[in-house]
C-alpha positions as CSV (number, residue, x, y, z in Angstrom):
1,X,-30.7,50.6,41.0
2,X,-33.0,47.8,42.9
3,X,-36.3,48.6,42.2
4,X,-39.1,47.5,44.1
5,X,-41.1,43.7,44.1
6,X,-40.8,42.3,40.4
7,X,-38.7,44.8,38.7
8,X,-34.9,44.8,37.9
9,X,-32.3,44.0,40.3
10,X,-29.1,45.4,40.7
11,X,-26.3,43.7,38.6
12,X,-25.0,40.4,39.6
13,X,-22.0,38.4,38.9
14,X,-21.1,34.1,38.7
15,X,-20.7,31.5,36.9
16,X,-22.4,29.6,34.1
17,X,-23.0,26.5,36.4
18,X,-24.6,24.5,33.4
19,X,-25.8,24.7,29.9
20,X,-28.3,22.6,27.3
21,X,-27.5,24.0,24.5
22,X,-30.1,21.7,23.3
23,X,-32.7,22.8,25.1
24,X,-31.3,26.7,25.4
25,X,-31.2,26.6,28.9
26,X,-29.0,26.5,32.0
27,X,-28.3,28.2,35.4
28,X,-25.7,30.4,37.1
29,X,-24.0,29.9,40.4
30,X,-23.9,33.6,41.7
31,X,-21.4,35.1,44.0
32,X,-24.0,35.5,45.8
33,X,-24.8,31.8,46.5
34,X,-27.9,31.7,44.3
35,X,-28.5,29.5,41.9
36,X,-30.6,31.6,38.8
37,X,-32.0,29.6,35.6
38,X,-31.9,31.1,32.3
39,X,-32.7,30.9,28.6
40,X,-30.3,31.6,25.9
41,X,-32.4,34.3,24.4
42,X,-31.4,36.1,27.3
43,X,-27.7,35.9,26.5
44,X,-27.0,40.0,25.7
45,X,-25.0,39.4,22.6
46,X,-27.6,37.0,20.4
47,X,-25.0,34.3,20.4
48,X,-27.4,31.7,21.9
49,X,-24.7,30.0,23.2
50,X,-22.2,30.5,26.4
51,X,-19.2,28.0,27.9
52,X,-20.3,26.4,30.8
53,X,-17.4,27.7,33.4
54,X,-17.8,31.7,31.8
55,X,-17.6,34.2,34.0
56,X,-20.8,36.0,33.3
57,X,-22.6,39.7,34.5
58,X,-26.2,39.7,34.9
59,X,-29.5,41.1,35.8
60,X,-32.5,39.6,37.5
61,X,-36.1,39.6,37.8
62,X,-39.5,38.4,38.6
63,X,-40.3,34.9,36.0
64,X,-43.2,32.5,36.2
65,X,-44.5,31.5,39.9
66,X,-42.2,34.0,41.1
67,X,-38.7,32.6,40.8
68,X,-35.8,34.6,39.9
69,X,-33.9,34.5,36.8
70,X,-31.2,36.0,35.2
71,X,-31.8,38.4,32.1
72,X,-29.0,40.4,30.3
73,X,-26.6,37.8,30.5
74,X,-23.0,38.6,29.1
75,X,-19.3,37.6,29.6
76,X,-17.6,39.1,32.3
77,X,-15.6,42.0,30.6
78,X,-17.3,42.8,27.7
């Protein structure tokens, strides 16, 4: 389901590398070596908070200056 420059990305899976729950933000390591920065209100479930360590699903996309983040994040499994 990769769609073309800027648009969603096929699922990807890894592991919450960090999180400020401060600040609402943090990365993921993928499985796919990539590092991908993210905001909790893109945390699926609303919860604003995630355990640094989860095993997490996501998608990706275009942000600001063209980096990719992860969107749709949610624990592995649910």
């Amino acid at each position: 389901m990769t769609q073309a420059c800027g648009g969603p990305r096929a699922p990807v899976t890894g592991l919450v590398e960090e999180f400020d729950d401060g600040r609402g933000i943090g990365s993921i390591l993928g499985d796919d070596g990539r590092r991908y920065p993210f905001h909790c209100t893109a945390i699926a479930d609303g919860s604003r908070l995630i355990a640094v360590g989860a095993r997490v699903v996501f998608s990706t996309a275009a942000a600001h200056l063209g980096r990719i983040e992860a969107r749709a994040v949610r624990r592995e499994g649910s």
